[in-house]
C-alpha positions in Angstrom: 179.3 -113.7 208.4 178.1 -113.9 211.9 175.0 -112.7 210.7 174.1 -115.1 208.4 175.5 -118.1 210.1 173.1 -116.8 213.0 170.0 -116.7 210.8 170.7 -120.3 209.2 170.8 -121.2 212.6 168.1 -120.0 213.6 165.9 -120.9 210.6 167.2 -124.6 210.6 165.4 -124.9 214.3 162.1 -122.9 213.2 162.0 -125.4 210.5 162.6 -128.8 213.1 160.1 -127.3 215.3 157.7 -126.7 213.2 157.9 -130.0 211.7 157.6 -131.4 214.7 154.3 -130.0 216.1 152.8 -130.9 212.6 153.5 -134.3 213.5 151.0 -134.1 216.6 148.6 -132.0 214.1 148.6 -134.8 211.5 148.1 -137.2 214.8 145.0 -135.2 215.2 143.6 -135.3 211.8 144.2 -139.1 211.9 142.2 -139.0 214.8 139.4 -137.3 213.6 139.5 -139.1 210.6 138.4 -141.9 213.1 135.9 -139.7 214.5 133.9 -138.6 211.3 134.0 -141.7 209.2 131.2 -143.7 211.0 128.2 -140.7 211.5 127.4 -139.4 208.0 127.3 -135.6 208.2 129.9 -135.4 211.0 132.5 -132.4 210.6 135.7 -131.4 211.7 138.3 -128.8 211.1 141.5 -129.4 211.7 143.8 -126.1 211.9 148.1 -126.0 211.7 150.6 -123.3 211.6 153.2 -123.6 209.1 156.2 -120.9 207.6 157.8 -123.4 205.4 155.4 -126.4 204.8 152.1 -127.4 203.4 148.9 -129.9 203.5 148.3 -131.8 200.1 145.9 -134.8 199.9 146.5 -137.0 197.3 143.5 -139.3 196.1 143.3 -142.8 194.8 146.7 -143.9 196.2 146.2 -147.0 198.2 144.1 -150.0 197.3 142.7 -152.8 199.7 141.5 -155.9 198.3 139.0 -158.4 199.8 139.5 -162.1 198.9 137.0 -164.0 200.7 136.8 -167.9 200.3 133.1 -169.2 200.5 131.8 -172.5 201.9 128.9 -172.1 199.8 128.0 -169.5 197.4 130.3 -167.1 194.8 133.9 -166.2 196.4 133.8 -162.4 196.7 136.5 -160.0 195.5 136.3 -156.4 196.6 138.7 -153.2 196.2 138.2 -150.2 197.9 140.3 -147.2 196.7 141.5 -144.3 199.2 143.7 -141.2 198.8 146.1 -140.3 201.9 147.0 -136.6 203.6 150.3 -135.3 203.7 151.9 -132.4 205.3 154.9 -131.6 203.1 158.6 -129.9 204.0 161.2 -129.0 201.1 163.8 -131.1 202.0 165.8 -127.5 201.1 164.3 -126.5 204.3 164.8 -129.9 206.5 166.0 -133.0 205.5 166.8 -136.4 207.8 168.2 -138.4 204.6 166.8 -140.3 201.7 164.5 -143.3 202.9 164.1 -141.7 206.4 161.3 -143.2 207.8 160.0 -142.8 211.2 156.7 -144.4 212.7 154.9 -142.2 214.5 151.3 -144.4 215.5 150.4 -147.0 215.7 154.7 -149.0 216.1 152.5 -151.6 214.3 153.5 -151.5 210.5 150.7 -154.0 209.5 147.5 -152.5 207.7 145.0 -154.3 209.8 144.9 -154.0 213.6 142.0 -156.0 215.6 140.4 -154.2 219.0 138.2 -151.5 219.4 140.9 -149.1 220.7 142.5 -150.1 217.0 143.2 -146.9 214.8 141.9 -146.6 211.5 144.8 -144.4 209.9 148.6 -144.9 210.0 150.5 -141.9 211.0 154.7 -141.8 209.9 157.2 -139.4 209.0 159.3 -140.4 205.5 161.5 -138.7 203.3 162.1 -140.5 199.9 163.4 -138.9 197.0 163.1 -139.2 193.8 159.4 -138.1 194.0 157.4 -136.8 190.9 155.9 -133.8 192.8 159.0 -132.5 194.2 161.5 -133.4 197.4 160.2 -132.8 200.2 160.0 -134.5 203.9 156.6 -135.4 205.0 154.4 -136.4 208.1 151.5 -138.7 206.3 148.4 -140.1 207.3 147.6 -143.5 205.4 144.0 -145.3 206.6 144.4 -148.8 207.8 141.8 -151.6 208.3 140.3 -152.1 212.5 138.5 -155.2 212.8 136.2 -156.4 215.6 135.5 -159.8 216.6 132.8 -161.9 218.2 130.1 -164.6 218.4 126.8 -164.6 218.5 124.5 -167.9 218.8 127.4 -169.9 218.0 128.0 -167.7 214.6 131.4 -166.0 214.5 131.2 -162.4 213.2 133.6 -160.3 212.1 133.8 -157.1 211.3 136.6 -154.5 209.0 136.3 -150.8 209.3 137.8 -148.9 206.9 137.9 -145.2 205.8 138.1 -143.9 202.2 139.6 -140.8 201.5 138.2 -138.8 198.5 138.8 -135.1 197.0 137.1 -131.9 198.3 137.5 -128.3 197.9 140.6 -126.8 197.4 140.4 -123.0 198.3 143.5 -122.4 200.3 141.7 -119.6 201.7 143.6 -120.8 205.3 146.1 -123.2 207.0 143.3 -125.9 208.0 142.2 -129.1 206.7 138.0 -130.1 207.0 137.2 -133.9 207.5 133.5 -134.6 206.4 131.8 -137.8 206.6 129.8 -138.4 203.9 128.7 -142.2 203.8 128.8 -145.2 204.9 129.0 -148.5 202.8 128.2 -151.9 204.4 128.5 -155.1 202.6 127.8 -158.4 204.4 128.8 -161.8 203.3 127.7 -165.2 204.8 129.5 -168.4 205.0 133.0 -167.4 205.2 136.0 -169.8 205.8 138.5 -167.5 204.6 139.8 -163.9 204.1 142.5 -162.5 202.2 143.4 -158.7 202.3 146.0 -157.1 200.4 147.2 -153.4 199.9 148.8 -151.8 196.5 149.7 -148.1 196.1 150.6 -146.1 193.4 153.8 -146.9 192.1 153.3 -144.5 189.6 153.1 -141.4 191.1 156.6 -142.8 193.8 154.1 -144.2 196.3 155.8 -147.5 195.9 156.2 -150.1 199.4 159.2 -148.3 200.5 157.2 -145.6 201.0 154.7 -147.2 203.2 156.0 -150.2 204.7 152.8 -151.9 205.2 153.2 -155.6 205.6 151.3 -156.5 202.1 149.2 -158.9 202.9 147.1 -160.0 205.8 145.1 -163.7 206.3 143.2 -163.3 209.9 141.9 -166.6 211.2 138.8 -167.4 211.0 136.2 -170.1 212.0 134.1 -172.1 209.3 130.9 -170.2 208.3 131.6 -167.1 209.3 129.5 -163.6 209.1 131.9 -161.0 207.2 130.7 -157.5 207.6 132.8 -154.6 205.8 132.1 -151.4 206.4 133.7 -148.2 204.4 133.4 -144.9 205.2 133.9 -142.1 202.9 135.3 -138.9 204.0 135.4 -135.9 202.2 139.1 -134.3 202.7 139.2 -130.3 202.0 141.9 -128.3 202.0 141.8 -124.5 203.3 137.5 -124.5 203.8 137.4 -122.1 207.0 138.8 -118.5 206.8 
């Protein structure tokens, strides 16, 4: 009996520590996710260590929507779709309780953060259960919206970054994760008196607002006439690339 209560014991704390440093490895790939989205061609590998727990990525999950009110011309309505990364613990393993949820970076919980020190991925810890693909307590990174600000000539200008996540190879040939950049979209609209974003996920496969807590929706102020410039970056997200 003192046997086994001493390796539960002891495989209960493997488990909470590994967990843990995951949560500064999915740090880093949000990070890097930064770091590759805005040079086309730009790679990173990522690498973790894991006994119980795995990386999935998970595509078309989150949608942002553009509304943006014209004083002149056609209103424009634009959706870009992203998947998100998650590292994933069988809550048989380690378990904090259903609708755990714990921010990791940024505290911020709205999508869209203004600065040029603003990230461009949400990073949290969540365990909600029912889930279709199985219960299990995850770190997750989620890409958010930076925008830049400033005026040039008189002209306001304003700028949203955002990364899109799509599907790579899936070898699982090793415990790493490979972050490519492989374009970069810009679309540029003139005469802008007002912008409305929104975010949806997909309620269908349990990504529902419980499991993000995003603030929905977001209306930044902005001058008559202004320049919009929104700029998406897709990243290719494979799983396992480097032995």
């Amino acid at each position: 009996m003192t046997i086994v209560f001493a390796n539960t014991f002891l495989d209960a704390r493997i488990a909470e520590n590994e967990f843990s440093s995951n949560k500064q490895f999915m740090l880093t790939t949000g990070l890097q996710v930064d770091d590759v989205a805005w040079t086309i061609g730009r790679t990173q590998t990522v690498r973790y260590s894991s006994r119980y727990g795995n990386v999935k990525f998970e595509p078309s999950v989150l949608n942002y929507t553009f509304d943006v009110t014209r004083s002149s011309g056609s209103p424009v309505n634009y959706t870009i779709t992203t998947g998100i990364i998650m590292y994933n613990m069988p809550t048989s393993i380690i378990t904090y309780g259903n609708n755990y949820f714990e921010r990791i970076f940024p505290s911020n919980d709205s999508f869209l953060l203004s600065g040029s020190s603003a990230p461009v991925t949400h990073v949290f810890a969540v365990e909600k259960l029912p889930m279709p693909d199985g219960s299990y307590t995850r770190v997750v990174v989620a890409p958010s919206i930076r925008m830049l600000s400033s005026t040039v000539s008189g002209t306001s200008y304003f700028k949203f970054f955002l990364p899109s996540l799509n599907e790579g190879s899936n070898p699982h040939l090793s415990q790493s994760l490979t972050l490519t950049g492989n374009d970069i979209n810009k679309l540029k609209i003139d005469n802008v008196t007002q912008v409305r974003i929104t975010v949806a996920s997909s309620a269908s496969q349990g990504f529902t607002q419980d499991f993000f807590r995003f603030n929905l929706t977001s209306s930044p102020s902005l001058p008559a006439n202004s320049v919009v410039e929104l700029y998406v970056g897709k990243v290719i997200v494979s799983l396992g690339l480097h032995t």
